[in-house]
PAMAR-28468 format. One line per 5 residues: number of its first residue (from 0); their letters; for each residue x, y, z of N, C-alpha, C. Coordinates in Angstrom, 1 decimal. Layout:
NUM) a) X,Y,Z,X,Y,Z,X,Y,Z; ... .
***
This chain:
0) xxxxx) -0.6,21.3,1.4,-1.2,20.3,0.5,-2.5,20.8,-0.1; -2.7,20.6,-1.7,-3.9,21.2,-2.3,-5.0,19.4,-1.6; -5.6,19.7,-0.4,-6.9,19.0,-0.1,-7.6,18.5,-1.1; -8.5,19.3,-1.8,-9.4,18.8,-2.6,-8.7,18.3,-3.7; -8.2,18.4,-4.5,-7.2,17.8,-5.4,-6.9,16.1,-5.1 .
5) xxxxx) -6.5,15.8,-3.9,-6.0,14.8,-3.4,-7.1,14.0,-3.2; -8.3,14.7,-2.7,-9.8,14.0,-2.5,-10.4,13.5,-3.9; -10.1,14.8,-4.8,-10.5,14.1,-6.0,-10.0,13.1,-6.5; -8.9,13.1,-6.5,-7.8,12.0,-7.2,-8.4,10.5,-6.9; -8.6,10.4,-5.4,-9.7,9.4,-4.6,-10.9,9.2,-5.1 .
10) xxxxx) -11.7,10.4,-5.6,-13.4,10.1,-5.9,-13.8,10.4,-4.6; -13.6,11.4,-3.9,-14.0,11.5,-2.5,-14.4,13.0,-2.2; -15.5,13.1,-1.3,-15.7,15.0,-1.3,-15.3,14.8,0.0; -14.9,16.1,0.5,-14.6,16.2,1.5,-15.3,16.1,3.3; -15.2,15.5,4.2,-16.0,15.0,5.1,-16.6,16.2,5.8 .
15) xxxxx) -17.9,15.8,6.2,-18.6,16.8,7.4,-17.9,16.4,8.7; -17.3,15.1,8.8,-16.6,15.2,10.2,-15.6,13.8,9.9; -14.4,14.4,10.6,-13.1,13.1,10.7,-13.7,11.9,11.7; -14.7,11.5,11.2,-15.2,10.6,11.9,-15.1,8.9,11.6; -15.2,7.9,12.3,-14.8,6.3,11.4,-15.1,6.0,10.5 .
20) xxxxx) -16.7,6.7,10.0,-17.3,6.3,8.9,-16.6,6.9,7.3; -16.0,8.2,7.7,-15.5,8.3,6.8,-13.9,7.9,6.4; -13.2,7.8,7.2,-12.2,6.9,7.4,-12.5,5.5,6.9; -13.4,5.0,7.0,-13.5,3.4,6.5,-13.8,3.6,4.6; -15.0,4.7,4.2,-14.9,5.5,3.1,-13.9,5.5,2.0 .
25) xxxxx) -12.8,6.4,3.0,-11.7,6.7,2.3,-10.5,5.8,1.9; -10.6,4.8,3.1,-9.5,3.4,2.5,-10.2,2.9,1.8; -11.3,2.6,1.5,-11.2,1.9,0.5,-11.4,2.3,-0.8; -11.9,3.6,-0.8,-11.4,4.5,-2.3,-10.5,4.8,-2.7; -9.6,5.3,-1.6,-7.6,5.2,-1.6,-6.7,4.0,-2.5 .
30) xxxxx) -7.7,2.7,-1.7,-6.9,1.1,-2.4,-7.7,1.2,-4.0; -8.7,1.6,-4.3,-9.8,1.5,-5.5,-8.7,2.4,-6.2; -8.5,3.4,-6.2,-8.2,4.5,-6.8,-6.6,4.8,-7.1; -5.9,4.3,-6.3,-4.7,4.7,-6.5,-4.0,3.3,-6.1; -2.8,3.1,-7.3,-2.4,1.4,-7.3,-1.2,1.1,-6.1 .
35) xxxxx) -0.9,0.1,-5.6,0.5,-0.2,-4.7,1.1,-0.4,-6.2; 2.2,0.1,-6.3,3.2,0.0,-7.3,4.5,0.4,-7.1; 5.9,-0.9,-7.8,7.1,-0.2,-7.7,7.2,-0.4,-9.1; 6.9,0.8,-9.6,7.6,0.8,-11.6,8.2,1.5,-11.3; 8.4,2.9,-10.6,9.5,3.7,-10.9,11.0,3.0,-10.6 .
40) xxxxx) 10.9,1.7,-10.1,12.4,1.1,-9.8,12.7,0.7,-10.7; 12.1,0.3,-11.8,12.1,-0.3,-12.9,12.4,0.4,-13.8; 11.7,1.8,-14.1,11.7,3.0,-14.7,12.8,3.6,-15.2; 13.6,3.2,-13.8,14.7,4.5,-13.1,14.7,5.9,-12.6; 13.4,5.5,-12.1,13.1,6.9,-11.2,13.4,6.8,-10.0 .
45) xxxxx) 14.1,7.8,-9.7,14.3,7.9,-8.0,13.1,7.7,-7.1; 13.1,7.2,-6.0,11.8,7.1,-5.2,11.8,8.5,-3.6; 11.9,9.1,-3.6,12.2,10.1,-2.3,10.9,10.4,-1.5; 10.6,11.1,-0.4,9.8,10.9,0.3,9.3,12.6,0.7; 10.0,13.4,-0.2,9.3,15.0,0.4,8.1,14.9,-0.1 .
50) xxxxx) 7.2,15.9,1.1,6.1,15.8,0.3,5.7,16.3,-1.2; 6.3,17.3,-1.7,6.0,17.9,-2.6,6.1,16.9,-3.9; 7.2,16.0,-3.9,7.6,14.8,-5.0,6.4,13.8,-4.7; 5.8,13.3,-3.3,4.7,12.5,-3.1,3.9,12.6,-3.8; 3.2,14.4,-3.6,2.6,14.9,-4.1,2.0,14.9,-5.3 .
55) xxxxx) 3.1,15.2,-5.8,3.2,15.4,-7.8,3.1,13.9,-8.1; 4.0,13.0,-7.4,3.8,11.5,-8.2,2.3,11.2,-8.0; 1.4,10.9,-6.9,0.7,10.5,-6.4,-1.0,10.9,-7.4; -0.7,12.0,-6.6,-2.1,13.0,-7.2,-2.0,13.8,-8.2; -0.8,14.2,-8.6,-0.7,15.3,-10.0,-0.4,14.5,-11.2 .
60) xxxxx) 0.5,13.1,-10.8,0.7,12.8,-12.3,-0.2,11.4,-12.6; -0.9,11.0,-11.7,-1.9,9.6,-10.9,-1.1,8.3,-11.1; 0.2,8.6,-10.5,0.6,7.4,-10.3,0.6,6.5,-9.0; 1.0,5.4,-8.7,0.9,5.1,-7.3,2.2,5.0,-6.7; 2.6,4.3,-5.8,3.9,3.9,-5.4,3.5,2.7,-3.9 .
65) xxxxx) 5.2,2.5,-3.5,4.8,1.3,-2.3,4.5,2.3,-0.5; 5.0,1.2,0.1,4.2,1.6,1.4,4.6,2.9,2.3; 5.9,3.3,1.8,6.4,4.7,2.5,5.8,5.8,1.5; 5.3,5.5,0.0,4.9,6.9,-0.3,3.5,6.7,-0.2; 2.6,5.6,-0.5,1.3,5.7,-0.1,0.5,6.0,1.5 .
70) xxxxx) 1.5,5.4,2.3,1.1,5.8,3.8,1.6,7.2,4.0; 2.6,7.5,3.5,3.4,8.7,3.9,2.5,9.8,3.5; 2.0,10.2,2.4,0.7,10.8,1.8,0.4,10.4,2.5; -0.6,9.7,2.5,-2.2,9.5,3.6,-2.1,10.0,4.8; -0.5,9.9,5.5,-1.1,10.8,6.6,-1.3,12.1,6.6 .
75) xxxxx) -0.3,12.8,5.7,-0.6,13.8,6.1,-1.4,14.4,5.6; -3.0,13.9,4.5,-4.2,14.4,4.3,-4.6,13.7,5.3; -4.6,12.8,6.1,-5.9,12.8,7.4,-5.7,13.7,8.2; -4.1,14.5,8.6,-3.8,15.4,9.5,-4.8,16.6,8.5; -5.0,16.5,7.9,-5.5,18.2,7.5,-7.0,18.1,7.3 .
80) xxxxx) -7.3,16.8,7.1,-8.9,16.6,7.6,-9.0,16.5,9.0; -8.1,16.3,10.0,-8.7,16.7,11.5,-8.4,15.3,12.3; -8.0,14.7,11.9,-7.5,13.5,12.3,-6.1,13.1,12.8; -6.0,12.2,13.9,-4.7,12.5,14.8,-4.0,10.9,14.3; -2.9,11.2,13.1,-2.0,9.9,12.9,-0.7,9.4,13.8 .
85) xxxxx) -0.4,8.5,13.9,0.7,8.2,14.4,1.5,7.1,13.0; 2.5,7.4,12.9,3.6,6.6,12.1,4.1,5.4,12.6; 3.9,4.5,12.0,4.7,3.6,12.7,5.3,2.2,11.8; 6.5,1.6,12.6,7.4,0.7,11.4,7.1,-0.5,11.7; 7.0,-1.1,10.9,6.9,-2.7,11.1,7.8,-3.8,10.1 .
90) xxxxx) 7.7,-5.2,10.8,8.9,-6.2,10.1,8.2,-6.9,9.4; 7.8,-7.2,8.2,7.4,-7.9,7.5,7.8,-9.4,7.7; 7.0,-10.5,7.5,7.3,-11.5,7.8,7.6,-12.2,6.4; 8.7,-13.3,6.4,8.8,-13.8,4.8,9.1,-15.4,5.2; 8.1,-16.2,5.2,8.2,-17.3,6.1,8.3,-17.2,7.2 .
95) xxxxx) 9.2,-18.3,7.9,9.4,-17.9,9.8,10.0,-16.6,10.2; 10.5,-15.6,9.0,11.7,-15.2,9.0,11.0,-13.3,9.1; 11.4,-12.3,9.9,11.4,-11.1,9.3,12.2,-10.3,8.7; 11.9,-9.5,8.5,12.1,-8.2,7.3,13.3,-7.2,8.3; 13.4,-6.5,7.8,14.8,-5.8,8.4,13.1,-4.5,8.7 .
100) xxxxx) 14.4,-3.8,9.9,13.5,-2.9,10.8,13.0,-1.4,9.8; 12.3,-1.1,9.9,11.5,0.1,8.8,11.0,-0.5,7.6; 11.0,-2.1,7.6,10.7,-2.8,6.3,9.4,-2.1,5.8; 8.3,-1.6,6.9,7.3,-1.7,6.2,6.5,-0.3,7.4; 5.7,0.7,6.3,5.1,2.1,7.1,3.6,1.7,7.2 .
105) xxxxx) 3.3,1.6,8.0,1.9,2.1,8.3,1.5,2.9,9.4; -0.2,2.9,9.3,-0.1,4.4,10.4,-1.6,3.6,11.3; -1.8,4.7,12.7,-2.6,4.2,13.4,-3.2,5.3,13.9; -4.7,5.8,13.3,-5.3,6.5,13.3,-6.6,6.8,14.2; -6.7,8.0,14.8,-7.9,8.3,15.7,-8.4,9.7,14.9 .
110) xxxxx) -9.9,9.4,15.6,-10.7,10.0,15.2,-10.7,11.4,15.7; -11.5,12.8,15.2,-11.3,13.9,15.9,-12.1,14.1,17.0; -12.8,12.5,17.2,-13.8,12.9,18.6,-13.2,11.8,19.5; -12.2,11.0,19.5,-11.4,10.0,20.3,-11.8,8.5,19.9; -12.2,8.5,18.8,-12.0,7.2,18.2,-11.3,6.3,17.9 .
115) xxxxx) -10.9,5.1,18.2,-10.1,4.8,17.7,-9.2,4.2,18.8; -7.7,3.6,18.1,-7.5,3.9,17.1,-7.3,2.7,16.6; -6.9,3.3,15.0,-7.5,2.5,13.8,-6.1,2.1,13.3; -6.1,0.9,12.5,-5.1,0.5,12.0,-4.9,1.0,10.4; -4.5,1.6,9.7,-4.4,2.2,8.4,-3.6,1.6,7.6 .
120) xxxxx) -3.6,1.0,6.6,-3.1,0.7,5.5,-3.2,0.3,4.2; -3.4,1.6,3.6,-2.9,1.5,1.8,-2.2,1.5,1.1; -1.0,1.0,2.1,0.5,0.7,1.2,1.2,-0.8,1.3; 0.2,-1.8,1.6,0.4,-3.5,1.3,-0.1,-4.3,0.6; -0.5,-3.5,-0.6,-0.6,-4.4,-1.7,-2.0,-5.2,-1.6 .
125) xxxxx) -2.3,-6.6,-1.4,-3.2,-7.1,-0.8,-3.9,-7.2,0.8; -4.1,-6.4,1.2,-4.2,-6.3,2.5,-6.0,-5.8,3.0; -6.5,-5.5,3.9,-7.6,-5.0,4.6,-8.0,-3.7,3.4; -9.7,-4.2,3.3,-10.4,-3.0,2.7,-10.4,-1.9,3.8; -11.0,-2.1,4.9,-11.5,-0.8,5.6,-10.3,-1.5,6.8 .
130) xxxxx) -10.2,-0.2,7.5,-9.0,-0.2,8.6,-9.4,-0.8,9.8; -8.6,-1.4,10.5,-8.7,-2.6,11.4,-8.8,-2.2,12.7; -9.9,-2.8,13.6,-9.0,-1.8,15.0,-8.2,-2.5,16.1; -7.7,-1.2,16.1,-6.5,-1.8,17.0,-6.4,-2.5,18.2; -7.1,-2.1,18.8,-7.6,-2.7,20.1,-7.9,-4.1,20.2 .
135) xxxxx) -9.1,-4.3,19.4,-9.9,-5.6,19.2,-8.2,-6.8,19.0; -8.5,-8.0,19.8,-7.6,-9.1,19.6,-8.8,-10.9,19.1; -10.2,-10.2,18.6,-10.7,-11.1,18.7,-10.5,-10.9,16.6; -11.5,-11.9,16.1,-11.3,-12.2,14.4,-11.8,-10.8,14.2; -10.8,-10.3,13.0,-12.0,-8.8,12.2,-12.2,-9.7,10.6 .
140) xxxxx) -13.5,-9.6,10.3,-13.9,-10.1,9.0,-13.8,-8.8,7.9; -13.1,-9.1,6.8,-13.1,-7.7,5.9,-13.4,-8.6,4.6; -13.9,-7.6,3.8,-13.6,-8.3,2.2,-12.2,-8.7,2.0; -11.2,-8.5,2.6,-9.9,-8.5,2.1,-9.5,-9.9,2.8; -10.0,-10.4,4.0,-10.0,-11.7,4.1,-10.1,-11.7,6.0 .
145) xxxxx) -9.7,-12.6,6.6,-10.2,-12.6,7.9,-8.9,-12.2,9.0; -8.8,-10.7,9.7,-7.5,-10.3,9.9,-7.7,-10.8,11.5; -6.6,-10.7,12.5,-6.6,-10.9,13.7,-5.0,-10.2,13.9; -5.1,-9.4,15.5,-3.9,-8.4,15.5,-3.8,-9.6,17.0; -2.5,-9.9,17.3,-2.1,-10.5,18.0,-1.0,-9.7,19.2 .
150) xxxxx) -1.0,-9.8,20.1,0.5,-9.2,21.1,1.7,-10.1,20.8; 2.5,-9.5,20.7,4.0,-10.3,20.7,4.8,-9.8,21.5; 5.9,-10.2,21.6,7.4,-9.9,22.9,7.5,-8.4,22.5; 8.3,-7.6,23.8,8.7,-6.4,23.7,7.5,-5.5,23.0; 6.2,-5.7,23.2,4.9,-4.7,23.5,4.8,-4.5,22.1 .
155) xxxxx) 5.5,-5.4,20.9,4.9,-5.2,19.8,3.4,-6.5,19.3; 2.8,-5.9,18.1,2.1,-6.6,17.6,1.7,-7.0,16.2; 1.4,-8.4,16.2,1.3,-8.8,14.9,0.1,-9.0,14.0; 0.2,-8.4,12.9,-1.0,-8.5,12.2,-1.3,-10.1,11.1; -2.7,-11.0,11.4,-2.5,-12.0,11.1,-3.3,-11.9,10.0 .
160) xxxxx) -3.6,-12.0,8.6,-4.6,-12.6,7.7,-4.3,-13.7,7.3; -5.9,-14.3,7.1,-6.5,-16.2,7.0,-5.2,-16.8,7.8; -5.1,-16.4,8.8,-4.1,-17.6,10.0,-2.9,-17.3,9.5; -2.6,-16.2,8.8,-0.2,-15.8,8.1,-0.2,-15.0,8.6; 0.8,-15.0,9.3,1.4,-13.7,9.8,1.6,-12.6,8.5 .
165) xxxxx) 1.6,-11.7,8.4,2.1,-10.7,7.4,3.0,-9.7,7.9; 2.7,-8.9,9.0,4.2,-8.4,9.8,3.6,-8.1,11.2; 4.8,-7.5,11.6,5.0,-7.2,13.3,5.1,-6.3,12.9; 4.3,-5.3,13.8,4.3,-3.9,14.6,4.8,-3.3,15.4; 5.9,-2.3,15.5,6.6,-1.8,16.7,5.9,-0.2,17.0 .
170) xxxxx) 5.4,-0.4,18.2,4.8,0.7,19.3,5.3,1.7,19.2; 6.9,1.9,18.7,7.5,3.3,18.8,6.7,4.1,17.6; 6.4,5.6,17.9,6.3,6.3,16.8,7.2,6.9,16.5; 7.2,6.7,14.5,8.4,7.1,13.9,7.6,8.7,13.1; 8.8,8.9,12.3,8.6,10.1,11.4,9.0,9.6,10.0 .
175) xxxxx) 8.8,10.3,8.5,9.0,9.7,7.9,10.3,9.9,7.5; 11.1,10.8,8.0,12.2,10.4,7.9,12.8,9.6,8.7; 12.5,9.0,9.2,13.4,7.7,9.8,13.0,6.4,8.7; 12.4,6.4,7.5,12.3,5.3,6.7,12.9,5.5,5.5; 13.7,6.9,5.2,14.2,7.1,4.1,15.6,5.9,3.8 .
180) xxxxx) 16.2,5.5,4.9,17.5,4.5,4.8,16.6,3.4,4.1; 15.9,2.8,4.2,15.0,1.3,4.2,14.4,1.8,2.7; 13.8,2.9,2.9,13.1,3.2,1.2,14.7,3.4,0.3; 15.3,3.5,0.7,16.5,3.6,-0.2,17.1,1.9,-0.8; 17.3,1.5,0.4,17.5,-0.3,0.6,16.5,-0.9,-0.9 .
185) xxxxx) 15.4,0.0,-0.1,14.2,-1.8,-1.3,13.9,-1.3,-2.8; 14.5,0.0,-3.0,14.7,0.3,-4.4,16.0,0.2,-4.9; 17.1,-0.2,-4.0,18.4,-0.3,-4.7,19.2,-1.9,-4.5; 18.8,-2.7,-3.7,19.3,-3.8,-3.0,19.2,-4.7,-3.9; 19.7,-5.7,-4.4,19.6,-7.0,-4.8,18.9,-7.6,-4.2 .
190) xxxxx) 19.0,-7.7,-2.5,18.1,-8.6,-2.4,16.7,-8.2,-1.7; 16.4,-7.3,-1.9,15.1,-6.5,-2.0,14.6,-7.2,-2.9; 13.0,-7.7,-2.2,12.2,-8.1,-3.7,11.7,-7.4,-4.4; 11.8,-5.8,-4.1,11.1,-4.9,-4.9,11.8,-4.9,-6.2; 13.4,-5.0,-6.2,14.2,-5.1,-7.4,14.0,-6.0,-8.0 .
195) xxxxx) 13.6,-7.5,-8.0,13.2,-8.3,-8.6,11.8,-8.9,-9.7; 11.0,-7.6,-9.4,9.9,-7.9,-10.1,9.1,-6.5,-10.2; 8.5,-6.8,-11.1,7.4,-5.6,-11.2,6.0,-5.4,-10.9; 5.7,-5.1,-10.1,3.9,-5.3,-10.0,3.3,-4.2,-9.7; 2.0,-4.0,-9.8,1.0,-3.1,-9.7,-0.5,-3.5,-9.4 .
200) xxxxx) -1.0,-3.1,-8.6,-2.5,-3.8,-8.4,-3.0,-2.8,-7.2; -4.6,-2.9,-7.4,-5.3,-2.1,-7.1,-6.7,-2.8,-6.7; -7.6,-2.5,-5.9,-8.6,-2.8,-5.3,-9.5,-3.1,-6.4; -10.0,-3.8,-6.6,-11.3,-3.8,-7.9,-12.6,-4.4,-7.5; -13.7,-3.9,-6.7,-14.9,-4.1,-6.0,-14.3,-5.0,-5.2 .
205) xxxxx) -15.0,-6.3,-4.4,-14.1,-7.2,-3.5,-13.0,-7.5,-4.2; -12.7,-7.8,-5.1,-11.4,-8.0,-5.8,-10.5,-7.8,-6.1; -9.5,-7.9,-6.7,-8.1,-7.3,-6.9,-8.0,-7.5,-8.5; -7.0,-6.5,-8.9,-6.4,-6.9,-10.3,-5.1,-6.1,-10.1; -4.1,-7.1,-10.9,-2.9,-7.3,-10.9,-2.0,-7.1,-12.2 .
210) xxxxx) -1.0,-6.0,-12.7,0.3,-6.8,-13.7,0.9,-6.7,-13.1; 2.1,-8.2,-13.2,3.4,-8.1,-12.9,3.6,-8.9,-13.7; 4.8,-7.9,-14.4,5.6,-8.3,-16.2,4.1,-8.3,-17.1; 4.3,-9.2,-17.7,3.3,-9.5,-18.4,1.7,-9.7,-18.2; 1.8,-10.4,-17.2,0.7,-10.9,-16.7,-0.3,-10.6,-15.8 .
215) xxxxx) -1.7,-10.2,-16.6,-2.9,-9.7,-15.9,-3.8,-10.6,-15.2; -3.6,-10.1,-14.0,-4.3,-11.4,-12.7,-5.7,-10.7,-12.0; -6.6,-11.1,-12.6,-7.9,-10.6,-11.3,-8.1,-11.8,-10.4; -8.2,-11.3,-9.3,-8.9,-12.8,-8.3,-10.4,-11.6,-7.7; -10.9,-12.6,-7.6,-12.7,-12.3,-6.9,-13.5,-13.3,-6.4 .
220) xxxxx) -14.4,-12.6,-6.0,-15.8,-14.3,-5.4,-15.6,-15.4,-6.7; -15.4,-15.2,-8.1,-15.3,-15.7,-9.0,-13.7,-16.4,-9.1; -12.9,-16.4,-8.6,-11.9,-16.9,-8.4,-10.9,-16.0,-9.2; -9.8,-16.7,-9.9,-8.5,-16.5,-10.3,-8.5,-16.3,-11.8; -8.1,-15.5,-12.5,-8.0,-15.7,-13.8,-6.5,-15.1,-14.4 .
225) xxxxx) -5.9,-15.5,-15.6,-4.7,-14.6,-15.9,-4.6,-14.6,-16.9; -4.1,-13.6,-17.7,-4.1,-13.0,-19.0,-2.5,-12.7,-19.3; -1.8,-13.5,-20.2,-0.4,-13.3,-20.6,-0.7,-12.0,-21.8; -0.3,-10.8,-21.5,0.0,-10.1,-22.5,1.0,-10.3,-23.6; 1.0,-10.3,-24.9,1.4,-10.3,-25.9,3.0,-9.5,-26.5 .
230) xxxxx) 2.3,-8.5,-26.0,3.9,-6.9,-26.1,3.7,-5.9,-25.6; 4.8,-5.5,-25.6,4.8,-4.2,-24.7,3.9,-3.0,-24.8; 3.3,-3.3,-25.9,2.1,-1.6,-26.4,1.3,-2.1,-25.5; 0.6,-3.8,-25.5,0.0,-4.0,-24.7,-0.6,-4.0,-23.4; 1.0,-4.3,-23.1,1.4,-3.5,-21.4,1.3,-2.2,-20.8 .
235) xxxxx) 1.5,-1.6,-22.1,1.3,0.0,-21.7,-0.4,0.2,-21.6; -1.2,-0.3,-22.5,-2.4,0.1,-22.6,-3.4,-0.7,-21.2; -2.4,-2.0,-21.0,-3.1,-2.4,-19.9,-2.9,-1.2,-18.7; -2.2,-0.5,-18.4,-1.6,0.5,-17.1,-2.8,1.4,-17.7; -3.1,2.0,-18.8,-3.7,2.9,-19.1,-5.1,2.2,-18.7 .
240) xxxxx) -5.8,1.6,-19.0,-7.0,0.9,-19.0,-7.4,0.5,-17.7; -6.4,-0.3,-16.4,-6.9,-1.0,-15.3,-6.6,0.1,-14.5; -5.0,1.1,-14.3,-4.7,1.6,-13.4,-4.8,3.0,-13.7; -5.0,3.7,-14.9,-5.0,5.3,-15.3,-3.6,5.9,-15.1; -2.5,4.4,-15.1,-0.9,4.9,-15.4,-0.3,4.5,-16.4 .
245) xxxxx) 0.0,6.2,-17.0,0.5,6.4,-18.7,1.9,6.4,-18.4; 2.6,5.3,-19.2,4.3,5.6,-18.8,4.4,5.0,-20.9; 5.7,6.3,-21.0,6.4,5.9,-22.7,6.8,4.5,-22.4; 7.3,4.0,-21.3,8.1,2.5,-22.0,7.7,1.5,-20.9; 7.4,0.2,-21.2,7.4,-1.2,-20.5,8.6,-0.5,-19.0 .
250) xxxxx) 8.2,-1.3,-18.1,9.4,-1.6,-17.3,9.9,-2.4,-17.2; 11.3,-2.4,-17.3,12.5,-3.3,-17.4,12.9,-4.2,-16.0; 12.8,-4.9,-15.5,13.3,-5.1,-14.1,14.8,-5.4,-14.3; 14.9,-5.1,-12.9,16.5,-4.5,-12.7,17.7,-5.7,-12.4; 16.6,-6.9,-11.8,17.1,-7.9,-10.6,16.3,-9.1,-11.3 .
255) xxxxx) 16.8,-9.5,-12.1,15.6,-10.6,-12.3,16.0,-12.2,-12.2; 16.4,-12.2,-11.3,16.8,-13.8,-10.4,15.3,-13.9,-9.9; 14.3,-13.2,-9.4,13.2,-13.6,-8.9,12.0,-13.2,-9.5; 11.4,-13.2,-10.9,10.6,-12.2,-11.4,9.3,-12.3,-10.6; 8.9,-10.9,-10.1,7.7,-10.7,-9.6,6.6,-11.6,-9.8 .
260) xxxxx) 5.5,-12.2,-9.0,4.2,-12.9,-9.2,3.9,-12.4,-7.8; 3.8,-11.4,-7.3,3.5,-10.7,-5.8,1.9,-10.5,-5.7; 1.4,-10.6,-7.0,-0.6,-10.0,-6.8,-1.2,-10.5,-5.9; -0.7,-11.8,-5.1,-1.8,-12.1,-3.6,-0.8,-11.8,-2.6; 0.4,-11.4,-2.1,1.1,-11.1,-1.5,2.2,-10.0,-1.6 .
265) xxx) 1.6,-8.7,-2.2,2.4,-7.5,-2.8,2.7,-7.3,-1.2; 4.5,-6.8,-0.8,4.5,-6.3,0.8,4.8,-4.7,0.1; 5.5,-4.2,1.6,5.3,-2.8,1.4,5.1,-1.8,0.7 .
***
């Protein structure tokens, strides 16, 4: 992996030490800088998981993607900054109900002096600015809103923001090829909601900003606002403008029994 390249892409120089402070740093320049997005489903771009394809999508051509290529990348630039990741799968929650098993990647990170560990995630859309720790079961306050990790049956745990479950955590450590079935599922399935809508959004100071289809959503201390784009040049110039993603054509969604409105609840 070209390191610095990837750091730049971030706005990030590289650390004097894999320590928490820079880890907290870097998620939130990771969420700032590079969007949760599924256009390529939309696109018709294949979504695969080597790193070299990560790679090129991520940092060579600055596009973003969902939670197996954003976490998938991320770990393995903390492994080459000196940091010890573990993989791990989780079930997203969709009311009382969960998500099928590898629904969702995130990682759980220590530090190279035994810190930790940390809960990592840049691949859920609306979720935690700086990484959560794992350990702690009491409230963590973030910009991103008020998380709490809970124990649940069979030694997994659940991650709670403002009192919603958002998913369960399973203890086993995985690799990323054991999420290639699941990353195949939520780009091809009908009833994947990734096939049903389009969105993109990205950290914006405490805030977020959002398109899906048409429509540009910032929420902030200032609340909610939304902006119906007009046409499709529009849409393109909006990607170019909020997210620094140049694509020739709108995305078409593939599944549209459900059209995306995900910008306060983007999952994997």
């Amino acid at each position: 992996m070209d390191v610095n390249a990837y750091l730049d892409r971030i706005d990030m120089k590289p650390p004097h030490a894999a320590d928490a402070a820079y880890l907290r740093e870097l998620h939130r320049a990771h969420q700032s800088a590079v969007p949760f997005e599924n256009l390529s489903i939309h696109l018709g771009e294949p979504i695969t998981l080597g790193e070299p394809e990560l790679f090129d999508k991520i940092v060579r051509r600055r596009r973003g993607g969902f939670c197996y290529e954003l976490n998938g990348l991320l770990a393995l630039l903390l492994e080459e900054l000196g940091y010890s990741v573990e993989r791990l799968a989780a079930r997203v929650f969709g009311g009382e109900h969960l998500g099928p098993p590898f629904d969702h990647l995130l990682l759980l990170v220590t530090t190279a002096g035994g810190d930790g560990p940390w809960l990592v995630d840049v691949g859920f859309g609306s979720h935690s600015t700086y990484p959560l720790d794992f350990a702690d079961r009491a409230e963590q306050r973030d910009p991103g809103g008020v998380f709490r990790l809970a124990d649940a049956p069979d030694g997994d745990v659940d991650v709670i923001k403002d009192g919603t479950p958002a998913y369960r955590i399973e203890r086993r450590v995985r690799t990323l090829d054991e999420f290639r079935p699941t990353c195949w599922y939520q780009q091809t399935s009908p009833d994947s909601h990734f096939t049903r809508g389009d969105v993109c959004t990205r950290l914006d100071g405490d805030g977020r900003i959002t398109l899906s289809g048409r429509k540009l959503i910032r929420t902030g201390a200032a609340g909610r606002t939304e902006t119906l784009l007009d046409s499709g040049e529009a849409v393109l110039a909006a990607y170019r403008e909020h997210f620094g993603v140049i694509l020739d054509r709108e995305p078409t969604v593939r599944n549209p029994q459900d059209r995306g409105e995900r910008a306060d609840a983007a999952q994997p």
